[in-house]
TIDO-437417 format. One record per residue (C-alpha): x, y, z. Coordinates in steps of 0.001 Angstrom, whole numbers, plus 500000, padded with zeros to 6 digits. Layout:
<rs>
XYZ
...
</rs>
This chain:
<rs>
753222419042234221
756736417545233870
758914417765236826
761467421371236581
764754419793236049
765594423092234377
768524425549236057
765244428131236906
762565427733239115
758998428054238280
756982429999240583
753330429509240290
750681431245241190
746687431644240966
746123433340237615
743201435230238683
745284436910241844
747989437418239267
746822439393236433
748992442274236257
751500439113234959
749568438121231784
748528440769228680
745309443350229166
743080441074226931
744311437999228574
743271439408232084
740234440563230839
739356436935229458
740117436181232863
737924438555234568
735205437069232665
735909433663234220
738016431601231544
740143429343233106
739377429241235991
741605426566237659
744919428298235743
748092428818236911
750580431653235705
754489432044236709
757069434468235214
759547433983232971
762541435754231917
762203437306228321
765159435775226684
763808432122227457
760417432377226472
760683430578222899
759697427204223709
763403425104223102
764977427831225169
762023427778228029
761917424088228136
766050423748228391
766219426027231073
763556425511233291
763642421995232796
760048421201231286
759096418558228568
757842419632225528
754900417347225421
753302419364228265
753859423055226320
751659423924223635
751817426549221126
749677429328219607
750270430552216292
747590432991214322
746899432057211086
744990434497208115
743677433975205198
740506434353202632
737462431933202328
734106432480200996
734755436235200025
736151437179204017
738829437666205954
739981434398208374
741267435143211130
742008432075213721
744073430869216303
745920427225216356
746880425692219825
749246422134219371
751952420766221555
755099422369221331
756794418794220186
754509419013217315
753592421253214179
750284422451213333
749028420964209603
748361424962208436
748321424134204458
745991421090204872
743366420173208463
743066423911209042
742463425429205791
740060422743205511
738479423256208685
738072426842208301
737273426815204473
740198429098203612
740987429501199934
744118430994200884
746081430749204768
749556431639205980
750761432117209462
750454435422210419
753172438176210619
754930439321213741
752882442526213255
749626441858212203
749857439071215252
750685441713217817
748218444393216342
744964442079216134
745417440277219665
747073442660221988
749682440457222819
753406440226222088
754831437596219151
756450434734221291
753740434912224100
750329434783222038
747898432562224015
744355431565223025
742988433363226656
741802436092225627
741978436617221969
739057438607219876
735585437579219585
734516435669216759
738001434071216136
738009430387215943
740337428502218197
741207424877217003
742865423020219952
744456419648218623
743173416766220796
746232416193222352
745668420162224094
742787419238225382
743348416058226492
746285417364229158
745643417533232593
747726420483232944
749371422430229595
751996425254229776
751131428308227504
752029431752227054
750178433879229178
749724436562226298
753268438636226741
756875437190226905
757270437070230484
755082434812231881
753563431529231080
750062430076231997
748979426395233328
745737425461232513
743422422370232334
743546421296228501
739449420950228757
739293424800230418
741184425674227143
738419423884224896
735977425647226813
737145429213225594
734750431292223178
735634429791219579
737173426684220669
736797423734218950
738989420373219754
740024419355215825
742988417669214950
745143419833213565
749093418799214628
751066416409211627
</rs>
């Protein structure tokens, strides 16, 4: 991870003896032994959008990666999915993943429909621990980190993980999916 430069410490501890930090389903992922070798560290609500994290607790953005839910319709079903690139890129929504997930149709998700199908608060969504079934595409550059910052499932705390335990999660596949 880049060096904290930032105005805020970071104060990291071992995920697993830290759960009551990270969102119900995010623990329970946990419990269940994903990510083993992660990290987690509070945060203070107001800074956990990535520009304002990364200002203030001095982190570079090409070590932060971000998880947006996408939904859609392919094939006559629902799509539901989850899309992990680094925060100093933009996931390719309208072009890699529709094609990847054979989606006639695919938009991000809404705040609410976000919050009500994962468990976890807008702004914090992380792929540990989201519903079975869901596809997770992790854009090389994820996966390739040593060690990636990413939300830890509610606003106030932030995970650090291996990029390859994060390819290992149920439904992840390592596509490129970042412009």
């Amino acid at each position: 991870m880049a060096q904290n430069n930032g105005t805020l410490p970071l104060t990291w501890t071992p995920l697993a003896d830290s759960l009551d930090l990270v969102a119900p389903p995010t623990a329970e992922a946990v419990r269940a032994g994903a990510v083993p070798n992660a990290r987690v560290a509070p945060v203070e609500d107001h800074l956990a959008d990535t520009a304002a994290f990364c200002e203030a607790y001095g982190v570079d953005e090409t070590t932060t990666a971000n998880c947006v839910i996408v939904k859609g319709r392919g094939g006559g079903q629902d799509i539901r999915a989850a899309v992990l690139v680094l925060a100093s890129d933009r996931a390719d929504v309208n072009r890699a993943v529709k094609k990847h997930l054979g989606a006639s149709r695919l938009s991000f998700a809404r705040t609410e429909d976000t919050e009500e199908l994962t468990g976890m608060t807008s702004g914090g969504v992380t792929p540990v621990g989201l519903p079975a079934g869901w596809p997770v595409l992790i854009d090389p550059a994820v996966a390739a980190l040593d060690e990636v910052l990413i939300g830890g499932g509610v606003r106030t705390a932030k995970i650090l993980a291996p990029g390859r335990e994060l390819a290992e999660l149920p439904g992840a596949e390592v596509v490129a999916v970042a412009l």
